[in-house]
PyMOL commands that place a pseudoatom at each C-alpha (Angstrom):
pseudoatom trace, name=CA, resn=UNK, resi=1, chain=A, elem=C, hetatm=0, pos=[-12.498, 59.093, 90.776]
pseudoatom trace, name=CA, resn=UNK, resi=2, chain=A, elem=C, hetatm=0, pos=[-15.476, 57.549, 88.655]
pseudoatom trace, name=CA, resn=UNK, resi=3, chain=A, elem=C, hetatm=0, pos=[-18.601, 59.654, 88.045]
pseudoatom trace, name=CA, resn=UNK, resi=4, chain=A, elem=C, hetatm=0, pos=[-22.205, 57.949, 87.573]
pseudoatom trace, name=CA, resn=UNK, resi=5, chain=A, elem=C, hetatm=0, pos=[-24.304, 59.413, 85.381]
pseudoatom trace, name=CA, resn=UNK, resi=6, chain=A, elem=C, hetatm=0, pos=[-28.322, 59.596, 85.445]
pseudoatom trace, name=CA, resn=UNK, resi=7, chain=A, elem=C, hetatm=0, pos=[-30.587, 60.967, 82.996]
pseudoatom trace, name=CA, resn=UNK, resi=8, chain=A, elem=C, hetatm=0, pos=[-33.612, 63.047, 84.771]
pseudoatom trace, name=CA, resn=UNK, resi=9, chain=A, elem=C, hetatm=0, pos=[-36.479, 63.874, 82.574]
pseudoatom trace, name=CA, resn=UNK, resi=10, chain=A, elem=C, hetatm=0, pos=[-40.256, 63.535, 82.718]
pseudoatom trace, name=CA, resn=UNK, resi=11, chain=A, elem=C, hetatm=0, pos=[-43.289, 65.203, 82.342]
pseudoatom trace, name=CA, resn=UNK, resi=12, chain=A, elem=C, hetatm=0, pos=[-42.984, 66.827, 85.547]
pseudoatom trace, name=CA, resn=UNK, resi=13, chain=A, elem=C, hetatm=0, pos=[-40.702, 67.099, 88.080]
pseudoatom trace, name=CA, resn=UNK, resi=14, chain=A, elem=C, hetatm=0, pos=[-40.499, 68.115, 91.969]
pseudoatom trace, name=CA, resn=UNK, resi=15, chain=A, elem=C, hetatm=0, pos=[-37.613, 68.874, 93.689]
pseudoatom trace, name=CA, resn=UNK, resi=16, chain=A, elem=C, hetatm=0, pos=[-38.594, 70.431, 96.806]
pseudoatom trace, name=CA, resn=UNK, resi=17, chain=A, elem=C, hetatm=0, pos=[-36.151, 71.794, 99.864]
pseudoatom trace, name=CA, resn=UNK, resi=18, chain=A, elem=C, hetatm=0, pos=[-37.535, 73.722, 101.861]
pseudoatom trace, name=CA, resn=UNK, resi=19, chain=A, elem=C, hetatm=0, pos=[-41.950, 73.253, 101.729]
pseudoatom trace, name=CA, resn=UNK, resi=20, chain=A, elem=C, hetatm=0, pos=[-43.624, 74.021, 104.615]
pseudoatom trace, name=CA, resn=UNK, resi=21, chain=A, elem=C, hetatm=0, pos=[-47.432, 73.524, 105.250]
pseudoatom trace, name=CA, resn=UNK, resi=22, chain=A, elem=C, hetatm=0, pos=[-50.037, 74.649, 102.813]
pseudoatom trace, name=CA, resn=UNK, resi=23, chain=A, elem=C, hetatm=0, pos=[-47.128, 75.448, 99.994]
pseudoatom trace, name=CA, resn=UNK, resi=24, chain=A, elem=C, hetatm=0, pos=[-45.117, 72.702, 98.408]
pseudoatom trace, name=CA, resn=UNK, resi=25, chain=A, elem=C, hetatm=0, pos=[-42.161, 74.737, 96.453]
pseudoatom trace, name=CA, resn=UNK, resi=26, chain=A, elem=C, hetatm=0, pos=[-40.032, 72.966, 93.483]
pseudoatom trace, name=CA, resn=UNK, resi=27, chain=A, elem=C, hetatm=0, pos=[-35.960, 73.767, 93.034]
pseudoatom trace, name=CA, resn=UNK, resi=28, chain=A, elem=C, hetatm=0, pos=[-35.015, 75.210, 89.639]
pseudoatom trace, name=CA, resn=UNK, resi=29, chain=A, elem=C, hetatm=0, pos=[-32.892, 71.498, 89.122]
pseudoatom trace, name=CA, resn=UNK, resi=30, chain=A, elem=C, hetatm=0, pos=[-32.655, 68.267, 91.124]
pseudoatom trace, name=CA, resn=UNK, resi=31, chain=A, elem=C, hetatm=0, pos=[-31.599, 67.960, 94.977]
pseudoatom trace, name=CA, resn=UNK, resi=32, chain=A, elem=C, hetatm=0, pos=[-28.678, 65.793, 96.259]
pseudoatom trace, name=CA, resn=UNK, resi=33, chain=A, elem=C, hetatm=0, pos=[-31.221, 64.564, 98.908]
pseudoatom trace, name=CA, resn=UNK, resi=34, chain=A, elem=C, hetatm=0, pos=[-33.996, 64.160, 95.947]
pseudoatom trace, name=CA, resn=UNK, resi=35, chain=A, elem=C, hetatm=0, pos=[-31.478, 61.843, 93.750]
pseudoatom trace, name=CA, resn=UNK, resi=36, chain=A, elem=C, hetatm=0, pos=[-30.303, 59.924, 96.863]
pseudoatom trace, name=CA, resn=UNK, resi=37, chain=A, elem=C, hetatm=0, pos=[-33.848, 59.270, 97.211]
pseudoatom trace, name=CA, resn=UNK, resi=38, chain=A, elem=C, hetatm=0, pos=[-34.146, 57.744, 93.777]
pseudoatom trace, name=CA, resn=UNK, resi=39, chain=A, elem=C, hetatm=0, pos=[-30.754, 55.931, 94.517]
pseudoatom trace, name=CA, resn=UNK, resi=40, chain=A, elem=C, hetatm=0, pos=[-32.168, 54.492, 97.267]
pseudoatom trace, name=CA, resn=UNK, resi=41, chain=A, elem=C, hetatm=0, pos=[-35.128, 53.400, 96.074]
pseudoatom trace, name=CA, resn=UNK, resi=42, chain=A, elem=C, hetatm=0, pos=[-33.457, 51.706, 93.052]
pseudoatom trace, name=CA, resn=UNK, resi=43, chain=A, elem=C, hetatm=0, pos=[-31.273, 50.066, 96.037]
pseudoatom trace, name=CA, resn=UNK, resi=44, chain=A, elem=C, hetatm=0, pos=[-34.161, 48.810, 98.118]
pseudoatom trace, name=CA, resn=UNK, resi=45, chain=A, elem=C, hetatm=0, pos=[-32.967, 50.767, 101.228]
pseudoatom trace, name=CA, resn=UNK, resi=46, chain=A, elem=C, hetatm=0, pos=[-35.303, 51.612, 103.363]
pseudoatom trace, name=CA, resn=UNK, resi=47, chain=A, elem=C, hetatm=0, pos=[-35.653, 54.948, 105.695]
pseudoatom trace, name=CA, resn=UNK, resi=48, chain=A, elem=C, hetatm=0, pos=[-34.539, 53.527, 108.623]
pseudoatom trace, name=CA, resn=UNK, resi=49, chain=A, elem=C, hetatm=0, pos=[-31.104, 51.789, 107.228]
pseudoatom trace, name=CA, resn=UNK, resi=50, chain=A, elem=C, hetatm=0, pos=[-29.294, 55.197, 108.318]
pseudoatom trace, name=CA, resn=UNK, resi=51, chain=A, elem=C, hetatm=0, pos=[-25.832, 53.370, 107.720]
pseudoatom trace, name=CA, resn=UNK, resi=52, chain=A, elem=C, hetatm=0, pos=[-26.751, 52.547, 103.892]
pseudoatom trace, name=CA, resn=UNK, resi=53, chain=A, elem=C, hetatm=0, pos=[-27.838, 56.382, 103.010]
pseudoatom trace, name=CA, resn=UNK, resi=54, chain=A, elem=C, hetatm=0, pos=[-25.227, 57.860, 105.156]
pseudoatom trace, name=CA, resn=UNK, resi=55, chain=A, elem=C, hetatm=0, pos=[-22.880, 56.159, 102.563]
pseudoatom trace, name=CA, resn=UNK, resi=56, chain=A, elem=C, hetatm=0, pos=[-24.787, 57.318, 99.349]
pseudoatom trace, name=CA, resn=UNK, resi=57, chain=A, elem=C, hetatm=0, pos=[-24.906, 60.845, 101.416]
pseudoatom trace, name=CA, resn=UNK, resi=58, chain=A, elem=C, hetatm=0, pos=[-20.780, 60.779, 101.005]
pseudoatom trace, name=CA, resn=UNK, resi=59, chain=A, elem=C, hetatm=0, pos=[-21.191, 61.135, 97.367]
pseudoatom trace, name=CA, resn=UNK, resi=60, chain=A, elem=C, hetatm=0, pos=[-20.094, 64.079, 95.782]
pseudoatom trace, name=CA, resn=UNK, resi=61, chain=A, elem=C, hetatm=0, pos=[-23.215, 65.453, 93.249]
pseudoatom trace, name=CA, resn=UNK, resi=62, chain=A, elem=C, hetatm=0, pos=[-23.932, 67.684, 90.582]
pseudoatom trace, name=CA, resn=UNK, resi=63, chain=A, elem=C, hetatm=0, pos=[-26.434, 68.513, 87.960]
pseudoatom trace, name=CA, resn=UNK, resi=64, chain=A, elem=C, hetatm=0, pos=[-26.109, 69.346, 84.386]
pseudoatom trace, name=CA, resn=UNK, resi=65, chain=A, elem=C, hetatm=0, pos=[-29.211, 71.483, 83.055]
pseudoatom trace, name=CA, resn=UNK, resi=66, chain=A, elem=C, hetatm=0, pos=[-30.098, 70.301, 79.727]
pseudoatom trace, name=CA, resn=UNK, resi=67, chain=A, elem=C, hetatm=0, pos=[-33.551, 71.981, 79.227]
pseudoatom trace, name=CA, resn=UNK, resi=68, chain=A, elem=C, hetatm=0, pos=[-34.938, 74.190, 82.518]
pseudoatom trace, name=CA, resn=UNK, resi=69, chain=A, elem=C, hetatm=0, pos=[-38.792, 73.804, 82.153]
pseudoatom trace, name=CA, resn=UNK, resi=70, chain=A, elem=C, hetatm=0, pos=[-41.365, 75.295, 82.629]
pseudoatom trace, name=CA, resn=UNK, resi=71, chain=A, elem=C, hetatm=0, pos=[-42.801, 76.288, 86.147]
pseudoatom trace, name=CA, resn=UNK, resi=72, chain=A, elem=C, hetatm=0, pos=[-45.751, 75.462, 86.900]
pseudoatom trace, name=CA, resn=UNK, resi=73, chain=A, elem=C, hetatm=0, pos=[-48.754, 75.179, 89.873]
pseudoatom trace, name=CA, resn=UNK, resi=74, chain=A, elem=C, hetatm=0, pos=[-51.098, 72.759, 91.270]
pseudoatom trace, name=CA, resn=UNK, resi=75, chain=A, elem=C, hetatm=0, pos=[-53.632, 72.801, 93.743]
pseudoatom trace, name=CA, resn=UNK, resi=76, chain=A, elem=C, hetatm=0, pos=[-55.434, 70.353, 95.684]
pseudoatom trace, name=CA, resn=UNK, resi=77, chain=A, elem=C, hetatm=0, pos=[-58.441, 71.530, 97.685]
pseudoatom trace, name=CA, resn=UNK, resi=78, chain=A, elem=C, hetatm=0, pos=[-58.438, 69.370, 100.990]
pseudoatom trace, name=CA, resn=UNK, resi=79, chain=A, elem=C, hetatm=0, pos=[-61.850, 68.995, 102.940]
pseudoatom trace, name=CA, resn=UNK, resi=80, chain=A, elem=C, hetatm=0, pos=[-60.811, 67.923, 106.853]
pseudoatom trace, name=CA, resn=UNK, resi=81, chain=A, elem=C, hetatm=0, pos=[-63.436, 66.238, 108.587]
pseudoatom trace, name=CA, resn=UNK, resi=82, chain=A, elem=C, hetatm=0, pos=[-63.862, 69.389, 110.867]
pseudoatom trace, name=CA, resn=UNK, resi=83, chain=A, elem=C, hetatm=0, pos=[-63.673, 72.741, 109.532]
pseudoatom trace, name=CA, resn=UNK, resi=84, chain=A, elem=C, hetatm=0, pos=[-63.523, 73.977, 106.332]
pseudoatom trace, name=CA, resn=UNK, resi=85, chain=A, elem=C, hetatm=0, pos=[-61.774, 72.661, 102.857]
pseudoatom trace, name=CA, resn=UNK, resi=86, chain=A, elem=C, hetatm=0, pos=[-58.930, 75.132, 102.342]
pseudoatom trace, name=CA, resn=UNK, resi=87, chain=A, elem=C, hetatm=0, pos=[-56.639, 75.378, 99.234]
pseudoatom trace, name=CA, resn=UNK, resi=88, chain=A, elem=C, hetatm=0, pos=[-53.029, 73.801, 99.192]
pseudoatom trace, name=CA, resn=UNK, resi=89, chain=A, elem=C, hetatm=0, pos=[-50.518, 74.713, 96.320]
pseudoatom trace, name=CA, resn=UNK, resi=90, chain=A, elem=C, hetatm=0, pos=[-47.823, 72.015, 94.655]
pseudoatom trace, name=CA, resn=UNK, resi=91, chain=A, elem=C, hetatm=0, pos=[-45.175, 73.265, 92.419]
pseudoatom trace, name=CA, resn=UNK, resi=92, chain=A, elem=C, hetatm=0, pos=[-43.730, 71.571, 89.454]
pseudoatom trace, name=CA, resn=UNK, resi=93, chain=A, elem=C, hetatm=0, pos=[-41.579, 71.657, 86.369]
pseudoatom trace, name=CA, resn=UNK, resi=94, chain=A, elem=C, hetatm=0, pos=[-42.982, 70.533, 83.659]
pseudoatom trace, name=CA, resn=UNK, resi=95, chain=A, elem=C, hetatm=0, pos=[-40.675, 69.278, 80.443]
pseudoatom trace, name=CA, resn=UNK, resi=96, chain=A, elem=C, hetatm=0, pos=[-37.379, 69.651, 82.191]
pseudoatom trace, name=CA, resn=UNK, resi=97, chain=A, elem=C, hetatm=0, pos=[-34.356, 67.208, 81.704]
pseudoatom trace, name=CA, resn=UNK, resi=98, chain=A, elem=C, hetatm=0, pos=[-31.379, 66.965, 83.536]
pseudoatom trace, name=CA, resn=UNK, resi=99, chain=A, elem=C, hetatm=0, pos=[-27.870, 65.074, 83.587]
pseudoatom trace, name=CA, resn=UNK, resi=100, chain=A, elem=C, hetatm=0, pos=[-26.970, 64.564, 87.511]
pseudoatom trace, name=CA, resn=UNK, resi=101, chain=A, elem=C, hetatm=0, pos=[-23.464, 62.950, 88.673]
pseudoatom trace, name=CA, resn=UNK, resi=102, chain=A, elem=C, hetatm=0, pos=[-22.808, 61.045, 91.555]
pseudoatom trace, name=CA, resn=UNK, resi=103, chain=A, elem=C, hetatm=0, pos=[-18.685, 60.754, 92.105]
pseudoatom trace, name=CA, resn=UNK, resi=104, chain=A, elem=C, hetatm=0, pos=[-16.871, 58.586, 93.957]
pseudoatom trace, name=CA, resn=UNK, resi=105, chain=A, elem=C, hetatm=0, pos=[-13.938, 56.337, 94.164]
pseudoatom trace, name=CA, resn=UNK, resi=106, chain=A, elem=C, hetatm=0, pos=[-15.326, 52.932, 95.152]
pseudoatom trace, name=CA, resn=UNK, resi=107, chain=A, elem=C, hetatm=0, pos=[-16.926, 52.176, 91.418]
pseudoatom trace, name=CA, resn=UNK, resi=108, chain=A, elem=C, hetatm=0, pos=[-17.880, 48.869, 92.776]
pseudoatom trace, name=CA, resn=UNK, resi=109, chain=A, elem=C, hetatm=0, pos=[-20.894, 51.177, 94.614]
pseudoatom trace, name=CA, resn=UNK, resi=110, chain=A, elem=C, hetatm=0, pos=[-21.202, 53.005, 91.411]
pseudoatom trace, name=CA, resn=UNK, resi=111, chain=A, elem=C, hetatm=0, pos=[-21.395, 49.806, 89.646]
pseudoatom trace, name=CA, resn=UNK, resi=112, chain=A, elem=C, hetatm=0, pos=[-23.804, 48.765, 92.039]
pseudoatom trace, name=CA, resn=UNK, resi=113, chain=A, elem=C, hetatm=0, pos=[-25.896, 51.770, 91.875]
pseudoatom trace, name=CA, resn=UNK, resi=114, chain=A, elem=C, hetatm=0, pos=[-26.038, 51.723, 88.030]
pseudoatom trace, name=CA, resn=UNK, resi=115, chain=A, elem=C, hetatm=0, pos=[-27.372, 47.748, 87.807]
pseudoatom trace, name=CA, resn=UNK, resi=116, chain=A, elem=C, hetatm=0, pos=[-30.185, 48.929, 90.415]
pseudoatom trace, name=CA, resn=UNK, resi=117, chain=A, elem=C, hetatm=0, pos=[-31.217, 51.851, 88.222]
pseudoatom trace, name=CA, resn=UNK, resi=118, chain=A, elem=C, hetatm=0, pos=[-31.758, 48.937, 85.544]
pseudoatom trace, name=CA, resn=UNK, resi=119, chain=A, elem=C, hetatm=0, pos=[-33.759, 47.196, 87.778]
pseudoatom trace, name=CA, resn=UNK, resi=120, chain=A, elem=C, hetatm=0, pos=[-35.191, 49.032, 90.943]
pseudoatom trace, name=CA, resn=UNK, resi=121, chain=A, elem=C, hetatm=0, pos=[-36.041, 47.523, 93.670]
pseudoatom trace, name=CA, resn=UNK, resi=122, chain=A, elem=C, hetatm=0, pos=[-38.891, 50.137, 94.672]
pseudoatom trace, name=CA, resn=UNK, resi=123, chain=A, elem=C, hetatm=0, pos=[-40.647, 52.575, 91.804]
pseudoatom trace, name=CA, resn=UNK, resi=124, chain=A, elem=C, hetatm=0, pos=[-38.818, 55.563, 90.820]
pseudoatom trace, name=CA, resn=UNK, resi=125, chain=A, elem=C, hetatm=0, pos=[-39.766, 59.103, 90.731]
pseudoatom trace, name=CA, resn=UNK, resi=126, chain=A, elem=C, hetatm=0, pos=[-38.557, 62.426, 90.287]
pseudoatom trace, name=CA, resn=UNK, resi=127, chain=A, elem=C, hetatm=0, pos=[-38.907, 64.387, 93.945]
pseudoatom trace, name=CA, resn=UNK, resi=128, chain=A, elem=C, hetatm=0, pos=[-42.715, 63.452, 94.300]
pseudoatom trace, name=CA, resn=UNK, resi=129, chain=A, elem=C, hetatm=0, pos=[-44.220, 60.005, 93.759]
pseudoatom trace, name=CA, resn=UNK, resi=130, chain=A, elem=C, hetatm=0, pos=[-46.525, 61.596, 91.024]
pseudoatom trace, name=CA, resn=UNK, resi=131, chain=A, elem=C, hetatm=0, pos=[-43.565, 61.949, 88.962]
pseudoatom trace, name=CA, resn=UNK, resi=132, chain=A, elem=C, hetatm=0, pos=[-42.167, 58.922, 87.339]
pseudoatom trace, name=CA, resn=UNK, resi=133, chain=A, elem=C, hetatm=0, pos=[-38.968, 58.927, 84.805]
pseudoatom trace, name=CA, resn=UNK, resi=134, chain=A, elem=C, hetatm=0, pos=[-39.282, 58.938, 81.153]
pseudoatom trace, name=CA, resn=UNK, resi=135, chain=A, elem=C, hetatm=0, pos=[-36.869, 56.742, 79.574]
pseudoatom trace, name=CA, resn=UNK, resi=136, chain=A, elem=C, hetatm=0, pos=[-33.714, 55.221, 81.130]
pseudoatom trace, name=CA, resn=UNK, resi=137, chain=A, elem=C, hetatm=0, pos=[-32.200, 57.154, 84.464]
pseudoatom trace, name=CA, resn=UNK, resi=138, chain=A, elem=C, hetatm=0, pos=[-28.951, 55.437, 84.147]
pseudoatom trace, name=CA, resn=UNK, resi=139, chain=A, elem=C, hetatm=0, pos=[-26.602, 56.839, 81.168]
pseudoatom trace, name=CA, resn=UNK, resi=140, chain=A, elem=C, hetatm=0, pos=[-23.047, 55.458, 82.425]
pseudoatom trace, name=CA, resn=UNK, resi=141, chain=A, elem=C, hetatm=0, pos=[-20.120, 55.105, 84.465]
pseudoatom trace, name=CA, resn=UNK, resi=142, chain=A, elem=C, hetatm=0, pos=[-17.530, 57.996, 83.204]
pseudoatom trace, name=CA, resn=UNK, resi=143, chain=A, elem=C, hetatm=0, pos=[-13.623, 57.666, 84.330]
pseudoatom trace, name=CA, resn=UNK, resi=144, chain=A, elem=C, hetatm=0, pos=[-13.952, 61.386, 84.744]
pseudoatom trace, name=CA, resn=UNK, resi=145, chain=A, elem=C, hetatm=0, pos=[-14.246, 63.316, 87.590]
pseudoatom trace, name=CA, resn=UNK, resi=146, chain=A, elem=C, hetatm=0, pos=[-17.584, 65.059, 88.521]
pseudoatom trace, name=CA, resn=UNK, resi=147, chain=A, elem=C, hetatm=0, pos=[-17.259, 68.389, 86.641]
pseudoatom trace, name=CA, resn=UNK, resi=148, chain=A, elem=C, hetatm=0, pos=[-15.447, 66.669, 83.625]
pseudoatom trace, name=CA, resn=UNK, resi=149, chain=A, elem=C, hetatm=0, pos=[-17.935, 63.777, 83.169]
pseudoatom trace, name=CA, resn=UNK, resi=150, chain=A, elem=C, hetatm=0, pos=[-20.765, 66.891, 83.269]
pseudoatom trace, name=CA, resn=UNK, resi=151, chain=A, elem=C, hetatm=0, pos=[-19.510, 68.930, 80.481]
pseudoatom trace, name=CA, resn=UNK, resi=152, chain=A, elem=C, hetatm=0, pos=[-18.660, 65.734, 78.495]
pseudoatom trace, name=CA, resn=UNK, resi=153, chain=A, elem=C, hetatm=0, pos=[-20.607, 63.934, 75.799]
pseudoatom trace, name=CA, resn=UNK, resi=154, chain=A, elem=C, hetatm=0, pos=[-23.237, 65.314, 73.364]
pseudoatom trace, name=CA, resn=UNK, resi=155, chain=A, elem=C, hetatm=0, pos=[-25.807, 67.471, 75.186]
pseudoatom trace, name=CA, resn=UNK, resi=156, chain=A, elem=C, hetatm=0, pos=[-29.900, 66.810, 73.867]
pseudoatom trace, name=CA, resn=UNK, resi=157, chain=A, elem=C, hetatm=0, pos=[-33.395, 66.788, 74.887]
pseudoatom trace, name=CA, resn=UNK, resi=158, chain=A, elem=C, hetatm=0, pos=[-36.390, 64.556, 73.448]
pseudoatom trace, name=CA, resn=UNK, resi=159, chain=A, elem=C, hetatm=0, pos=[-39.626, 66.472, 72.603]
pseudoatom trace, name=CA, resn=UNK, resi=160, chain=A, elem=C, hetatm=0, pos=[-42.630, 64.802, 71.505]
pseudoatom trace, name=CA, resn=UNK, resi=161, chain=A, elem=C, hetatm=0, pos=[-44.890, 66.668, 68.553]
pseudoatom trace, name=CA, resn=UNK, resi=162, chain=A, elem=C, hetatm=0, pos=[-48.242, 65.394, 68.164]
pseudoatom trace, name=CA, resn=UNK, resi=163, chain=A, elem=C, hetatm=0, pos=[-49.026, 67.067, 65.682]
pseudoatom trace, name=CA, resn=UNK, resi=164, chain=A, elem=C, hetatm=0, pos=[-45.573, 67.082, 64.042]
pseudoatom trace, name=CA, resn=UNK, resi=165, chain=A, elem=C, hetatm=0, pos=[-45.379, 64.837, 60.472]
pseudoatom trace, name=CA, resn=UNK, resi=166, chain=A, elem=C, hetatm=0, pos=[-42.405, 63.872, 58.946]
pseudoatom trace, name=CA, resn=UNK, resi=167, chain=A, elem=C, hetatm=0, pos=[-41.246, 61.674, 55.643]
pseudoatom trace, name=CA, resn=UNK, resi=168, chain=A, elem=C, hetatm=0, pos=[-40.783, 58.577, 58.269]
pseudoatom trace, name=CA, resn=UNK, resi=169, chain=A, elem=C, hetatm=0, pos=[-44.276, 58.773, 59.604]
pseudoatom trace, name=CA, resn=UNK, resi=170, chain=A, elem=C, hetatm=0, pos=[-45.488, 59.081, 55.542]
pseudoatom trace, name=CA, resn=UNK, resi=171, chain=A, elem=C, hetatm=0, pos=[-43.284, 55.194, 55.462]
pseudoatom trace, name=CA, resn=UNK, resi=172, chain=A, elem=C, hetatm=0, pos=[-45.042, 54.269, 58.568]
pseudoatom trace, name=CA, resn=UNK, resi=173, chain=A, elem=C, hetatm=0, pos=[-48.540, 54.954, 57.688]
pseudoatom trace, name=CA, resn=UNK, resi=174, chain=A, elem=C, hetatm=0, pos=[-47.613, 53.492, 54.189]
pseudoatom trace, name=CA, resn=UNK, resi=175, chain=A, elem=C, hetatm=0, pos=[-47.330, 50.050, 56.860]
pseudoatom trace, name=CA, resn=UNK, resi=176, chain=A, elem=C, hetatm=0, pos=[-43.676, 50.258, 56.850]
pseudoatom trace, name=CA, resn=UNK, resi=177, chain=A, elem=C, hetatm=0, pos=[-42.650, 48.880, 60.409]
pseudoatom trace, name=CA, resn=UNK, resi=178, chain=A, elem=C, hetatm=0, pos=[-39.456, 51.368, 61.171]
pseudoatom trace, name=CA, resn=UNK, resi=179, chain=A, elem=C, hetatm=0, pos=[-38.011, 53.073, 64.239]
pseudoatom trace, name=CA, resn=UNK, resi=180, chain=A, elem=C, hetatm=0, pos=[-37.480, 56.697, 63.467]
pseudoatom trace, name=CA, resn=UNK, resi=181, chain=A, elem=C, hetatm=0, pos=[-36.900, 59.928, 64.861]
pseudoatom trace, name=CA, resn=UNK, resi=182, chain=A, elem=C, hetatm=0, pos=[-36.536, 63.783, 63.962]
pseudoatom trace, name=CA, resn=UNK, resi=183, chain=A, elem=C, hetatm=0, pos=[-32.909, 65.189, 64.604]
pseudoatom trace, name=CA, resn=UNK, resi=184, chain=A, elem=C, hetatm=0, pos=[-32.357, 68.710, 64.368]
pseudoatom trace, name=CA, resn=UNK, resi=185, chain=A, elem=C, hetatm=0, pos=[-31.554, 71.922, 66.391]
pseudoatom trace, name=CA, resn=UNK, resi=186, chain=A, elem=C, hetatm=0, pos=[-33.694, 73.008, 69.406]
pseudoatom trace, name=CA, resn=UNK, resi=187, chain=A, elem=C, hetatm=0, pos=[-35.694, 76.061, 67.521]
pseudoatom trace, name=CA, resn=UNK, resi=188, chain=A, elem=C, hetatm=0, pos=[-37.613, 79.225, 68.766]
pseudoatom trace, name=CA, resn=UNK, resi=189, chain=A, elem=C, hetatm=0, pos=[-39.951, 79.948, 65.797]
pseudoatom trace, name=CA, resn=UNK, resi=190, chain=A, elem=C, hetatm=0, pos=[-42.144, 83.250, 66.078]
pseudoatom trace, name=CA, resn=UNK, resi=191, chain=A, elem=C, hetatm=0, pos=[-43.896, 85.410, 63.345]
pseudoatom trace, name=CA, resn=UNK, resi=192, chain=A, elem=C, hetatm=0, pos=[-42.436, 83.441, 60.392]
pseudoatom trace, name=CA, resn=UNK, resi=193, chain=A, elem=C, hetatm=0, pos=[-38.669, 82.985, 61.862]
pseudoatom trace, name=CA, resn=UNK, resi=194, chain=A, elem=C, hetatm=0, pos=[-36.970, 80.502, 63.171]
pseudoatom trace, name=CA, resn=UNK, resi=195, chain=A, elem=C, hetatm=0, pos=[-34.039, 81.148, 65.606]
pseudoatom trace, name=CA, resn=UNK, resi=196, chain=A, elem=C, hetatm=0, pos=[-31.479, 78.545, 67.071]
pseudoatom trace, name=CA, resn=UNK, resi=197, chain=A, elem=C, hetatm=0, pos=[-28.314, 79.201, 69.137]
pseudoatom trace, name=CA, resn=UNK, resi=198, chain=A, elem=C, hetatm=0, pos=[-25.239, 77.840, 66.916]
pseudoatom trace, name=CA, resn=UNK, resi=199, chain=A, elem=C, hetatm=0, pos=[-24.021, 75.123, 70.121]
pseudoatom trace, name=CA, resn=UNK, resi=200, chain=A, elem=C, hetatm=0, pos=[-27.748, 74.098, 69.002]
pseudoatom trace, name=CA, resn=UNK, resi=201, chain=A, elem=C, hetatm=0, pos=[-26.077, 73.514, 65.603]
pseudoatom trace, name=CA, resn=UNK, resi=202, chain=A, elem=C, hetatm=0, pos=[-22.987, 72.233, 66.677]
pseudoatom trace, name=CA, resn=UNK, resi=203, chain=A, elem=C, hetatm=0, pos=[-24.849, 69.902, 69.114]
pseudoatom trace, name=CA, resn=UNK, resi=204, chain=A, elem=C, hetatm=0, pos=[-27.026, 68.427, 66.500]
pseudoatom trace, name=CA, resn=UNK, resi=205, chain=A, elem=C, hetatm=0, pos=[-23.454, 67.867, 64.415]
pseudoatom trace, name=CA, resn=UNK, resi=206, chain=A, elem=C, hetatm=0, pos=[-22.179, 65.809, 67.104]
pseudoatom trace, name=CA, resn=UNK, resi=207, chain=A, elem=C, hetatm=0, pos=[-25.080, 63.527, 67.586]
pseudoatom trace, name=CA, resn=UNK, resi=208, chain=A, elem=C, hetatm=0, pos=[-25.440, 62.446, 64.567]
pseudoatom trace, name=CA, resn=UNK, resi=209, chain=A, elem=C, hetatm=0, pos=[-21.287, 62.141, 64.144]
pseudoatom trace, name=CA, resn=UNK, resi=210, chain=A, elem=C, hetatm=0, pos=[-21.882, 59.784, 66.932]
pseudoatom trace, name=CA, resn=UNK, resi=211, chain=A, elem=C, hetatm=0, pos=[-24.547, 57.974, 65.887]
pseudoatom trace, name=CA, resn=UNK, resi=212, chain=A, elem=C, hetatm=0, pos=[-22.984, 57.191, 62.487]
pseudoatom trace, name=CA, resn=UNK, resi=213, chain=A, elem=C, hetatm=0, pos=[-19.647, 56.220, 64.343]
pseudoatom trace, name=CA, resn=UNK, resi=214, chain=A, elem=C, hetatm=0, pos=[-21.393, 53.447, 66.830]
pseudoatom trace, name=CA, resn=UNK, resi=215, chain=A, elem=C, hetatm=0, pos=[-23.814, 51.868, 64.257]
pseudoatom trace, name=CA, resn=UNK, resi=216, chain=A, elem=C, hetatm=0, pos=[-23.656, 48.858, 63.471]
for i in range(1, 216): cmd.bond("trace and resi %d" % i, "trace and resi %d" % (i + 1))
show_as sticks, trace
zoom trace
């Protein structure tokens, strides 16, 4: 068995089930029929090739939950030609990210699947079309099986701080042209202390171990 695996993160996020009428509702972390969605867009399949998504439906899925977001609620006001405007409610999470896996044993699909995420045929989004990716979807192709190739590899979540400075962006205003980033351990600060979880630590560790071993 070979395991695909996609990287899921964006502003926002909607992953909805079971929305009826009025109330569009978000899941907590990514739907099968959600990522099959995105599969199949990156594919070019269209709704109607029931043989096509009946095949990506065979593939066994998971989801890794690398940061959960934060919930959050929309609402659009509609105004019908007759009648009066009423209030509908959309659901969202905003700053989530998430590793999902798609198994199976034909990795020519997988391999398939993975050069269409590169290049997709139709846009991609994450549940709703007001919800595009950040970054690349596709990570990789693991040898692993699905619950092995989730709990593999160095688990991390980009945040952006506006307002954040570092010694890099002192180089970069100094007209130094250099890619940079801030490493460190996800951090809860509150009245003057700043709390981490030690996997946090150990995380951060392993990143960087890797990113020093596959330099060049």
């Amino acid at each position: 068995m070979s395991t695909l695996l996609l990287r899921l993160a964006g502003p926002m996020q909607s992953w909805g089930t079971d929305s009826k009428f009025d109330v569009r509702r978000t899941g907590r972390e990514p739907s099968k029929s959600g990522v099959i969605g995105l599969v199949a867009a990156a594919l070019g399949i269209a709704r109607q090739d029931r043989q096509a998504l009946q095949t990506l439906n065979g593939l066994r899925f998971g989801v890794r939950v690398d940061r959960e977001g934060a919930l959050l609620r929309d609402f659009h006001t509609a105004r019908p030609e007759k009648g009066t405007p009423y209030v509908t409610y959309r659901y969202y999470l905003a700053g989530a990210e998430f590793v999902a896996g798609l198994e199976s044993d034909d990795r020519a699909l997988l391999a398939r699947i993975a050069q269409a995420l590169q290049a997709p045929a139709f846009p991609l989004y994450l549940g709703r079309r007001s919800c595009p990716p950040v970054g690349r979807v596709f990570l990789k192709i693991s040898d692993e099986p699905l619950e092995a190739a989730l709990r593999a590899g160095v688990r991390y979540a980009l945040d952006v701080y506006p307002h954040y400075s570092s010694d890099a962006d002192v180089a970069v205003c100094a007209g130094n042209d250099v890619r940079h980033c801030v490493v460190g351990a996800g951090v809860y600060a509150s009245h003057g202390y700043e709390r981490s979880h030690i996997e946090g630590l150990a995380n951060t560790f392993d990143l960087l171990n890797s990113y020093i071993e596959t330099a060049d």
